[in-house]
PyMOL Python script that loads the backbone (N, CA, C, O; Angstrom):
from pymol import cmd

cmd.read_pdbstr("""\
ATOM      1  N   UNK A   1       0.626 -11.970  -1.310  1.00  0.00           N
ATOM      2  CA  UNK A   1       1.590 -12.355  -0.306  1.00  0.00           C
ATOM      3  C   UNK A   1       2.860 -11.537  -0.494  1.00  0.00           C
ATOM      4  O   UNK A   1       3.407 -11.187  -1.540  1.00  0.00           O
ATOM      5  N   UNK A   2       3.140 -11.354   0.564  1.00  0.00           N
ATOM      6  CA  UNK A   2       4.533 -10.115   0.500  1.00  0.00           C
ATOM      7  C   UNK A   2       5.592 -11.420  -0.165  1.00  0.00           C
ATOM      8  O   UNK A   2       5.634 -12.582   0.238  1.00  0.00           O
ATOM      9  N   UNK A   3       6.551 -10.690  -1.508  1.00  0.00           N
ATOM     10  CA  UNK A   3       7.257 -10.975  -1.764  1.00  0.00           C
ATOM     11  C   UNK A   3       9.121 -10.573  -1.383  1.00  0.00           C
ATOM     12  O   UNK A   3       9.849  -9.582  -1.329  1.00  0.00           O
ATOM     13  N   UNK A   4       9.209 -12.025  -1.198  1.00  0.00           N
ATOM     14  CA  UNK A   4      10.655 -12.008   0.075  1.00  0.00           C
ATOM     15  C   UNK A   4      11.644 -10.688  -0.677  1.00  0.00           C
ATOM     16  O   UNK A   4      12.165  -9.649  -0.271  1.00  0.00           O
ATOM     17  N   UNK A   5      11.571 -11.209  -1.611  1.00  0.00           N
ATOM     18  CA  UNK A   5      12.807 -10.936  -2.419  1.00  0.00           C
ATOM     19  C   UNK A   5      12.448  -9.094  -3.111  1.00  0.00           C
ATOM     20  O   UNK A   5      13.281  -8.515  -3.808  1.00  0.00           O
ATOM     21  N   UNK A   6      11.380  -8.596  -2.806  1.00  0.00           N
ATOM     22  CA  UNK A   6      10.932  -7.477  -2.601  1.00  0.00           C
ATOM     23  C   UNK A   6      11.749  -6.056  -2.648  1.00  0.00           C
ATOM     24  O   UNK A   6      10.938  -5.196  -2.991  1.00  0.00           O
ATOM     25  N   UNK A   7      12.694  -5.636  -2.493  1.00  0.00           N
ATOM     26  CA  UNK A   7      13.586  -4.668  -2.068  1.00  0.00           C
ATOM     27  C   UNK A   7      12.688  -3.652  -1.849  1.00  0.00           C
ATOM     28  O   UNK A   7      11.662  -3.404  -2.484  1.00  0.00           O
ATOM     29  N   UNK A   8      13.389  -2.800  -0.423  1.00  0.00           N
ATOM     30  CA  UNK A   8      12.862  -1.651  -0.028  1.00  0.00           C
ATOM     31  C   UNK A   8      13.037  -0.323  -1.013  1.00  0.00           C
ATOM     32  O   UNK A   8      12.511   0.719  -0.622  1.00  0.00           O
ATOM     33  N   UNK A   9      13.669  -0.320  -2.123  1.00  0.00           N
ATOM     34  CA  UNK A   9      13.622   0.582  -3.152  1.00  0.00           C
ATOM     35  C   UNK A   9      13.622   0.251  -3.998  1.00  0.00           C
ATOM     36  O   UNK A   9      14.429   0.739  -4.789  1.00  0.00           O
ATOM     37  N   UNK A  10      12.898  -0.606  -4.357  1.00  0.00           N
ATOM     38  CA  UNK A  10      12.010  -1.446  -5.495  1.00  0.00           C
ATOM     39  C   UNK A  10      10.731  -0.259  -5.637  1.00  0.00           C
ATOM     40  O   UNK A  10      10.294   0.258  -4.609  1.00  0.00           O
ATOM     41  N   UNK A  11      10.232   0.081  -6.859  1.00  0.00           N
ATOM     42  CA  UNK A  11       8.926   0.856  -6.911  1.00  0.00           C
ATOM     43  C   UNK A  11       7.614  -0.053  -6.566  1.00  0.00           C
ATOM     44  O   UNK A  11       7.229  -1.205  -6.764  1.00  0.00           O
ATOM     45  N   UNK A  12       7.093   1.298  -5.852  1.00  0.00           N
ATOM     46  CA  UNK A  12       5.405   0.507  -5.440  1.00  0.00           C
ATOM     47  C   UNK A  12       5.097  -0.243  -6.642  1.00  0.00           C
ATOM     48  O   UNK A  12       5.370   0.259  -7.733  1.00  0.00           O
ATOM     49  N   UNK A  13       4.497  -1.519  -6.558  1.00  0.00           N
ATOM     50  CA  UNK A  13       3.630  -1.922  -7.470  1.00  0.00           C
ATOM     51  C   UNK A  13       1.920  -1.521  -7.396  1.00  0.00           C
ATOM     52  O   UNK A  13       1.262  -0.959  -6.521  1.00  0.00           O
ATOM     53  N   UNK A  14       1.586  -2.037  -8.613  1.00  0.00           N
ATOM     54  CA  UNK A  14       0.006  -1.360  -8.820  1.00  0.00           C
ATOM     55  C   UNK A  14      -0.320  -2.282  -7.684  1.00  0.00           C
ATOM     56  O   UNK A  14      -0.613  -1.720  -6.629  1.00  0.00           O
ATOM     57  N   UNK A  15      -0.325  -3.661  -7.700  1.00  0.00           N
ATOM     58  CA  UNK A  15      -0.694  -4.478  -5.949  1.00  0.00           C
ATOM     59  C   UNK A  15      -0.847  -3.704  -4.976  1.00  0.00           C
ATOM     60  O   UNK A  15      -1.923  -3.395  -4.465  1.00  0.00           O
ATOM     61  N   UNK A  16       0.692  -3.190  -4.528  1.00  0.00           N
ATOM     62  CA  UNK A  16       0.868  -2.800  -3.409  1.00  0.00           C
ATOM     63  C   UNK A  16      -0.535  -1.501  -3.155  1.00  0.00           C
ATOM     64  O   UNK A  16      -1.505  -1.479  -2.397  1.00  0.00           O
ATOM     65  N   UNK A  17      -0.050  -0.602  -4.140  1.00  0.00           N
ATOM     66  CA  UNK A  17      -1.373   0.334  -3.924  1.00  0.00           C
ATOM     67  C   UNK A  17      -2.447   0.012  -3.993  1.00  0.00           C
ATOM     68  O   UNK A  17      -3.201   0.811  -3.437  1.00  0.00           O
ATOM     69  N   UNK A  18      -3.143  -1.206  -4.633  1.00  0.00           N
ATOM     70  CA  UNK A  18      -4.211  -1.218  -4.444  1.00  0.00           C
ATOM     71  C   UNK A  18      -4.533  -2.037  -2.818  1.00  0.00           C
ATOM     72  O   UNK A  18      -5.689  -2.245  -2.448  1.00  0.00           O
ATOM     73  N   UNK A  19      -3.789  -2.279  -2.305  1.00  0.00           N
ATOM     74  CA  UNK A  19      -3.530  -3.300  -1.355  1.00  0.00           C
ATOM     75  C   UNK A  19      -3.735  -1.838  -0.401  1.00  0.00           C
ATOM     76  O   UNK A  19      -4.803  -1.888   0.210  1.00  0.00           O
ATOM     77  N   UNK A  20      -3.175  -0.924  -0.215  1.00  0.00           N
ATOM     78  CA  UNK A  20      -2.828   0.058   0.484  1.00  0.00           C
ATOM     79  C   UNK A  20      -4.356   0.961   0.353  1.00  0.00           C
ATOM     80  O   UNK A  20      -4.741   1.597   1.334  1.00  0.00           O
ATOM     81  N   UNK A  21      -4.861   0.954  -0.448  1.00  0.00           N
ATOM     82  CA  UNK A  21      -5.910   2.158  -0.869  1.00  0.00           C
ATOM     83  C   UNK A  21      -7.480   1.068  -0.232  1.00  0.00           C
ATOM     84  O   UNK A  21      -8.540   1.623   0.060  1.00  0.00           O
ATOM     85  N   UNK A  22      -7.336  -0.091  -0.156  1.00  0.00           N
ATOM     86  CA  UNK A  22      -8.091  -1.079   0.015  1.00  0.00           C
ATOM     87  C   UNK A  22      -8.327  -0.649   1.735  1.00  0.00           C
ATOM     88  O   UNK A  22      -9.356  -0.108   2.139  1.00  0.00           O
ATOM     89  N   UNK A  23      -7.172  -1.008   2.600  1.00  0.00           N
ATOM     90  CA  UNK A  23      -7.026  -0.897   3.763  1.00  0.00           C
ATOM     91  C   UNK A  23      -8.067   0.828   4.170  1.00  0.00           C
ATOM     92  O   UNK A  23      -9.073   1.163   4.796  1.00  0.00           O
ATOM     93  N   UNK A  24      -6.814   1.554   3.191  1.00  0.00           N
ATOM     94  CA  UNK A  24      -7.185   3.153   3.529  1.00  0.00           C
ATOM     95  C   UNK A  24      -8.753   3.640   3.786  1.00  0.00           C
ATOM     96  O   UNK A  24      -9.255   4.176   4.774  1.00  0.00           O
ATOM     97  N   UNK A  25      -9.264   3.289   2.657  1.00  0.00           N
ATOM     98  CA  UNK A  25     -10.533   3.560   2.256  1.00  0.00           C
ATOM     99  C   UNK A  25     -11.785   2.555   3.005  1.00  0.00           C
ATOM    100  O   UNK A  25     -12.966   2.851   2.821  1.00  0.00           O
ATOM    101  N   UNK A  26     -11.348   1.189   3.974  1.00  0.00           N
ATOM    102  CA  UNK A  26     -12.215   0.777   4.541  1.00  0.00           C
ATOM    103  C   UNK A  26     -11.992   1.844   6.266  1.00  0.00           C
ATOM    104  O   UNK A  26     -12.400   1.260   7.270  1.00  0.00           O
ATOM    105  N   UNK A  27     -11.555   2.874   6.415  1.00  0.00           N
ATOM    106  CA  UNK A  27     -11.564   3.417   7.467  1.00  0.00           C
ATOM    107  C   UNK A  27     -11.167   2.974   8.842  1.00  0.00           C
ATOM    108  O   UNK A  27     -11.489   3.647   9.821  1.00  0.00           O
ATOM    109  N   UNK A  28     -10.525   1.941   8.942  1.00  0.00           N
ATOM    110  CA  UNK A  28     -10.791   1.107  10.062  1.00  0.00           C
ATOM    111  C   UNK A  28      -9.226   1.730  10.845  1.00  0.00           C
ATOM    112  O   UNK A  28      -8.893   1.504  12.008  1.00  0.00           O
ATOM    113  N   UNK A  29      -8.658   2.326  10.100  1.00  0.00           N
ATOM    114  CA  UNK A  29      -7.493   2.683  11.082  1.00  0.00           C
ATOM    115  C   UNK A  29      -6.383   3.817  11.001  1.00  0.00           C
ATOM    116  O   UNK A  29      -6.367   4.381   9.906  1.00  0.00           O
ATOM    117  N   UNK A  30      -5.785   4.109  11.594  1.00  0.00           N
ATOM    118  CA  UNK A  30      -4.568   5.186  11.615  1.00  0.00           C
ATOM    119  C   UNK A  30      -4.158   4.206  10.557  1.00  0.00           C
ATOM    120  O   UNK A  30      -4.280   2.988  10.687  1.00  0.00           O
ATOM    121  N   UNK A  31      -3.436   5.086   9.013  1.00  0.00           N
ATOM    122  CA  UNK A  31      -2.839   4.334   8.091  1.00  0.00           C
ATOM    123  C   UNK A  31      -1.335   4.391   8.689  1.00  0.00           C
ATOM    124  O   UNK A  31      -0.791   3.398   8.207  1.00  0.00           O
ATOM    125  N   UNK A  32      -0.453   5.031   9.458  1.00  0.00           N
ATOM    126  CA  UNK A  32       0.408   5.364   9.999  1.00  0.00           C
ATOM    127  C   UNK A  32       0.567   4.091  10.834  1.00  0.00           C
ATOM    128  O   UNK A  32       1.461   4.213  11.672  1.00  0.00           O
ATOM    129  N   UNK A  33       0.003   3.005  10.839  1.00  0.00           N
ATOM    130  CA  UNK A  33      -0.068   1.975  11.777  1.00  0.00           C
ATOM    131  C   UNK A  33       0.172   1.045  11.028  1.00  0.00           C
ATOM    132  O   UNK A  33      -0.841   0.436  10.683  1.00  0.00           O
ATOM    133  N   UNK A  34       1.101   0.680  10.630  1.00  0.00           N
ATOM    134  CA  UNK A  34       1.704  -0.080   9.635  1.00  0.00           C
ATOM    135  C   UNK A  34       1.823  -1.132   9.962  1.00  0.00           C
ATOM    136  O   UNK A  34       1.648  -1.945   9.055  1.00  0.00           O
ATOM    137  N   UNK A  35       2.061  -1.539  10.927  1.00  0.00           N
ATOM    138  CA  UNK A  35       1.352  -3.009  11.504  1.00  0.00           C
ATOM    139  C   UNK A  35       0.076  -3.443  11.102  1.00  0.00           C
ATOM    140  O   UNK A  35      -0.276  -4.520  10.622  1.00  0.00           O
ATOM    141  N   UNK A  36      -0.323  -2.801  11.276  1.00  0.00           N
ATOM    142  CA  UNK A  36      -1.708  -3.123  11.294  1.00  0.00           C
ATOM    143  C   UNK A  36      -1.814  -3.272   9.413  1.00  0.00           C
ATOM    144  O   UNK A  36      -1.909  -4.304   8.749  1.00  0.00           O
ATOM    145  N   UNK A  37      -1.751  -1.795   8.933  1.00  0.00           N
ATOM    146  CA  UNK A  37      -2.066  -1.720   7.739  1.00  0.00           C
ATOM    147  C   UNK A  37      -1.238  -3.341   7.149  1.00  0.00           C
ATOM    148  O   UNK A  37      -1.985  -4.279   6.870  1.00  0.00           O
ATOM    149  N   UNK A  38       0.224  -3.508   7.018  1.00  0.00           N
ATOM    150  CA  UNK A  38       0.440  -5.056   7.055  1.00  0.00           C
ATOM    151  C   UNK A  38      -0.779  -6.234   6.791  1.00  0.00           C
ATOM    152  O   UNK A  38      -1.409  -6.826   5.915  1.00  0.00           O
ATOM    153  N   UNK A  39      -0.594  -6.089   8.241  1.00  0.00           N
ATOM    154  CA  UNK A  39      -1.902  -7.532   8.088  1.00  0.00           C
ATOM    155  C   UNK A  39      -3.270  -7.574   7.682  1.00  0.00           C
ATOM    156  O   UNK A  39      -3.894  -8.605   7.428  1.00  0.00           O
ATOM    157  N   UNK A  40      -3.875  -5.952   7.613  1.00  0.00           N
ATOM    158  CA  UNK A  40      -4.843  -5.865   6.634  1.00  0.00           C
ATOM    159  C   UNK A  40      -4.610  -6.253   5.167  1.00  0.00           C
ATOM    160  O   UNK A  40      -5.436  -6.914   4.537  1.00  0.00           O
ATOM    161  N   UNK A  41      -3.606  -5.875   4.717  1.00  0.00           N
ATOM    162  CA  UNK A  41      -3.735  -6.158   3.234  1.00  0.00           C
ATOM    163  C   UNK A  41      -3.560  -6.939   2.938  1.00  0.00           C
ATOM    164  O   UNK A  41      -3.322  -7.008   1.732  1.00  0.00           O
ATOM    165  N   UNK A  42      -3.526  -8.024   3.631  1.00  0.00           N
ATOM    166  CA  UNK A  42      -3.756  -9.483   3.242  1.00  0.00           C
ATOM    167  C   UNK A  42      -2.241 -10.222   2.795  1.00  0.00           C
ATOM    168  O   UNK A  42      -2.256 -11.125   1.958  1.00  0.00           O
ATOM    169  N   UNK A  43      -0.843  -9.731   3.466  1.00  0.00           N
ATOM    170  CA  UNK A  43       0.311 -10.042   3.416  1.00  0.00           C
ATOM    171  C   UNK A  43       0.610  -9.046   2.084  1.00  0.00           C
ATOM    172  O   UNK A  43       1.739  -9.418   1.766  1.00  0.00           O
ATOM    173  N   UNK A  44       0.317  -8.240   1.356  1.00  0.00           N
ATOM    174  CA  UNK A  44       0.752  -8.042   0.465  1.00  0.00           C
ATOM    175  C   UNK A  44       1.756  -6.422   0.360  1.00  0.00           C
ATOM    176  O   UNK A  44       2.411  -5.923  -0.556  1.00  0.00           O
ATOM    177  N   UNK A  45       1.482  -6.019   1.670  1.00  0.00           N
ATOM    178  CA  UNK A  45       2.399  -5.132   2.382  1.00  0.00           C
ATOM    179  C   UNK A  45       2.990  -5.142   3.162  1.00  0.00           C
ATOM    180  O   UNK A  45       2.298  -5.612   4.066  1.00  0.00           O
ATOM    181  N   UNK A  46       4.140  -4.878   3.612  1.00  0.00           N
ATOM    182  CA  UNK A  46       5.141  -5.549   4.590  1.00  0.00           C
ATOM    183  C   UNK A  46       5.416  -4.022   5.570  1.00  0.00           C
ATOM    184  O   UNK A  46       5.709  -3.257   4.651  1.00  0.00           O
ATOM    185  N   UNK A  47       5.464  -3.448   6.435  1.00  0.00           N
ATOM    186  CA  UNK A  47       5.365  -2.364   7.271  1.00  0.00           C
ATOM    187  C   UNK A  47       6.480  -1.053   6.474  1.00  0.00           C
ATOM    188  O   UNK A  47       6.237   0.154   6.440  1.00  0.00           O
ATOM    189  N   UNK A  48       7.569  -1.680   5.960  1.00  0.00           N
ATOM    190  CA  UNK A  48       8.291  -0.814   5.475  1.00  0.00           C
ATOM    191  C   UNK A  48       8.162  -0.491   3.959  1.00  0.00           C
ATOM    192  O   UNK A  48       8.703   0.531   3.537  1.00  0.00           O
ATOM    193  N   UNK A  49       7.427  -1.365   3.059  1.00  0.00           N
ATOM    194  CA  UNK A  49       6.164  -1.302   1.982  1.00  0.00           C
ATOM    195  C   UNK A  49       5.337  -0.238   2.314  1.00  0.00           C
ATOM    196  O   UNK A  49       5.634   0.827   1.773  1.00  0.00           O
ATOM    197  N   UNK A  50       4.439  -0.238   3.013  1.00  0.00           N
ATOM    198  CA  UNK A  50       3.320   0.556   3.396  1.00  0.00           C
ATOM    199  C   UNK A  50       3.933   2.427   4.251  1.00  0.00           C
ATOM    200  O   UNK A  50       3.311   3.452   4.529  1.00  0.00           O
ATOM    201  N   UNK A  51       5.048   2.111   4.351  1.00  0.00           N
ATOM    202  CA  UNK A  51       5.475   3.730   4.638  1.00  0.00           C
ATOM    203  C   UNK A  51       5.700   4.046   3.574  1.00  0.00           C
ATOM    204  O   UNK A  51       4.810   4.818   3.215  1.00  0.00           O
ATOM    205  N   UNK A  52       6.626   3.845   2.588  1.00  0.00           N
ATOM    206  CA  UNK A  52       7.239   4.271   1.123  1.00  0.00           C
ATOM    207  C   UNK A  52       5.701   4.423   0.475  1.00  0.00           C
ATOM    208  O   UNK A  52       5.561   5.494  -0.115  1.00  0.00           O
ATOM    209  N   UNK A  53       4.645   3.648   0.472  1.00  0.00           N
ATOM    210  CA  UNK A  53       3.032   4.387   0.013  1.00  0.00           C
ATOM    211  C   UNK A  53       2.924   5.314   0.542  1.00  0.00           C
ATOM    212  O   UNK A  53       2.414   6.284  -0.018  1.00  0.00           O
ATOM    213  N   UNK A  54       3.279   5.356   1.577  1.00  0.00           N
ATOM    214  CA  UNK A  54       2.421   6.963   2.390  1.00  0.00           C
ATOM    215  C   UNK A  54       3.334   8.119   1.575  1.00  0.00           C
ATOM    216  O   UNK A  54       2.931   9.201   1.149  1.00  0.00           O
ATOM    217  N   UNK A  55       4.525   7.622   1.501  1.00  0.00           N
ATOM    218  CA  UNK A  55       5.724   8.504   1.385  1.00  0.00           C
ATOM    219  C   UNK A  55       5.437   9.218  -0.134  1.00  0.00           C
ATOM    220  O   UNK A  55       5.572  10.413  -0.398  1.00  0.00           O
ATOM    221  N   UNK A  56       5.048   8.250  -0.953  1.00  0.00           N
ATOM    222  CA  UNK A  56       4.562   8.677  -2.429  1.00  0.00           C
ATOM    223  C   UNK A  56       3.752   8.541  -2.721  1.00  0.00           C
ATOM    224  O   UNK A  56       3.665   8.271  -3.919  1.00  0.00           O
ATOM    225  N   UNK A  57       2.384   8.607  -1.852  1.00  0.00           N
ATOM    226  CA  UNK A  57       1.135   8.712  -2.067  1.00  0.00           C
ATOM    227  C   UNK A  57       0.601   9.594  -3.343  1.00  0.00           C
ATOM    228  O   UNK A  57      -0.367   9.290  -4.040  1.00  0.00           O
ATOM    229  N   UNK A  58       1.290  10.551  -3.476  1.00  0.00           N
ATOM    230  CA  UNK A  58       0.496  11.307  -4.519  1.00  0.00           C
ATOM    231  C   UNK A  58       1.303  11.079  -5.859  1.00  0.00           C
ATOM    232  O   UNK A  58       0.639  11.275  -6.876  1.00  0.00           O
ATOM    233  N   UNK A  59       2.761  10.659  -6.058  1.00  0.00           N
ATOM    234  CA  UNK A  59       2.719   9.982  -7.466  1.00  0.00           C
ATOM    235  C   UNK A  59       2.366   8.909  -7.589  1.00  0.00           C
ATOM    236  O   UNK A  59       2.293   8.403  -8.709  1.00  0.00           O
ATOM    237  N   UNK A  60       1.999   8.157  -6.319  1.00  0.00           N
ATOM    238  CA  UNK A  60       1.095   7.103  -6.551  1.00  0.00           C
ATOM    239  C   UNK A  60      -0.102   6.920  -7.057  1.00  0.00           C
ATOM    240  O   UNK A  60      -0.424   5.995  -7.803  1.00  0.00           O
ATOM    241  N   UNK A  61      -0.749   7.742  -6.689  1.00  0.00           N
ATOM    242  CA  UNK A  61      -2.197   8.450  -7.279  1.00  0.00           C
ATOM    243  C   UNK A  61      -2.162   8.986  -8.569  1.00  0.00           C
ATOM    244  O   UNK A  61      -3.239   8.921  -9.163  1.00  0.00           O
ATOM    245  N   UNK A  62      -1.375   9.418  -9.075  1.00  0.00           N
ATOM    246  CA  UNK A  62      -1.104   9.685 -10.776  1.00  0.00           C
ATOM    247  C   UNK A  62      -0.533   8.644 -11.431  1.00  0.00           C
ATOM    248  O   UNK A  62      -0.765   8.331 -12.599  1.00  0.00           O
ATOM    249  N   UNK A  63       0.418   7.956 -10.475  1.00  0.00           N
ATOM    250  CA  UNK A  63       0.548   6.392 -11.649  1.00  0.00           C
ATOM    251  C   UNK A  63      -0.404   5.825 -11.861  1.00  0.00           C
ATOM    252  O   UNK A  63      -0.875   5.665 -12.987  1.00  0.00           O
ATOM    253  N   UNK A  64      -0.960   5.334 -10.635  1.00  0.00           N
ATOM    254  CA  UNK A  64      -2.050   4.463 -10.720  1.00  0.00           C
ATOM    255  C   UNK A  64      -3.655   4.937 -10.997  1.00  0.00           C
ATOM    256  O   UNK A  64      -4.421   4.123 -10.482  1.00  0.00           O
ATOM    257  N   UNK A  65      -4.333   6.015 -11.660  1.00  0.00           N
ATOM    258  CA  UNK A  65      -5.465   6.843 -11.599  1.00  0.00           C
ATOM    259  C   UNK A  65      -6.366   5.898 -11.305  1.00  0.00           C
ATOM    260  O   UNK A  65      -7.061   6.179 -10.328  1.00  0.00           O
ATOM    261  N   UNK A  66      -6.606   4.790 -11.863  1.00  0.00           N
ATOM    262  CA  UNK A  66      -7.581   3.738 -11.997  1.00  0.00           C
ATOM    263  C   UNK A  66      -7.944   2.752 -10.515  1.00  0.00           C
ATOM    264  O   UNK A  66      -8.948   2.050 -10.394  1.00  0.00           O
ATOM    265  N   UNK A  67      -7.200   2.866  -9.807  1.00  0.00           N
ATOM    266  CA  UNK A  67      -6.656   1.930  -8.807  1.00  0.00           C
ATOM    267  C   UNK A  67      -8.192   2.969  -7.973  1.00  0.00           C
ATOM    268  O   UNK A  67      -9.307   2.447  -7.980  1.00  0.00           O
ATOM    269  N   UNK A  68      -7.988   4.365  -7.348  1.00  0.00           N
ATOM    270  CA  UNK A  68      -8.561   4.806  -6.727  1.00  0.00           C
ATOM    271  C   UNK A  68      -9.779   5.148  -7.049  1.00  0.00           C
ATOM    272  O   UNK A  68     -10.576   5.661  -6.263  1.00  0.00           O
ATOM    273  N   UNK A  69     -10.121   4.744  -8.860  1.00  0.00           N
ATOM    274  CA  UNK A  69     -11.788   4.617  -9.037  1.00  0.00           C
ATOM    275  C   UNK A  69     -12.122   3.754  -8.903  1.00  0.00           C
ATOM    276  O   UNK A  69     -13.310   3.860  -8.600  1.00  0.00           O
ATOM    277  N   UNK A  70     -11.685   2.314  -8.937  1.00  0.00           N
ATOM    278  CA  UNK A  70     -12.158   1.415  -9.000  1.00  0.00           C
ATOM    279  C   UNK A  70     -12.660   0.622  -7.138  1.00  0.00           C
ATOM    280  O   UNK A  70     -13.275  -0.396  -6.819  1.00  0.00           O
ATOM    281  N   UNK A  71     -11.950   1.826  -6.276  1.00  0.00           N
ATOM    282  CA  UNK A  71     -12.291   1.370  -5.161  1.00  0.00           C
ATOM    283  C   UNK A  71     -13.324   1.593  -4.481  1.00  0.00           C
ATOM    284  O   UNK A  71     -13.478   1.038  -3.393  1.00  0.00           O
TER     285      UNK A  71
END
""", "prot")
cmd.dss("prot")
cmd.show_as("cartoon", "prot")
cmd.util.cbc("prot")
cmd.orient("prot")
C-alpha cells in the first residue's frame, strides 16, 4: 500500500521496484502510463513513484540485481 508519508525524494525502495518490474514484465502496458502502472502494483506505487523508477531504472537495476532474477 502506497505509503502517505512517502516523500517524492525519498529513494526507491526494493518494494517499489519490485512492484514496478512486476507490472513491467507482465507486458500488459505502456510503463509510461503511470496510472495505470499505479493501480497495477497493487497501491504500492503512486504515479509520481513510478516515474522516479523509470527515471533510475538502471541504478535501480544495480541496486536491486536480485529483484529482476527473481521475476
Amino acid at each position: 500500500m502506497v505509503n502517505k508519508s512517502q516523500k517524492e525524494n525519498d529513494p526507491v525502495t526494493e518494494e517499489e521496484f519490485k512492484a514496478f518490474e512486476a507490472v513491467r514484465i507482465s507486458g500488459v502496458i505502456n510503463m509510461w502510463d503511470t496510472r495505470t502502472v499505479s493501480e497495477l502494483s497493487g497501491g504500492v506505487l503512486t504515479r509520481k513513484r513510478a516515474v522516479k523508477v523509470i527515471e533510475q531504472y538502471k541504478t535501480l537495476k544495480e541496486q536491486y540485481p536480485d529483484v529482476r532474477r527473481s521475476q
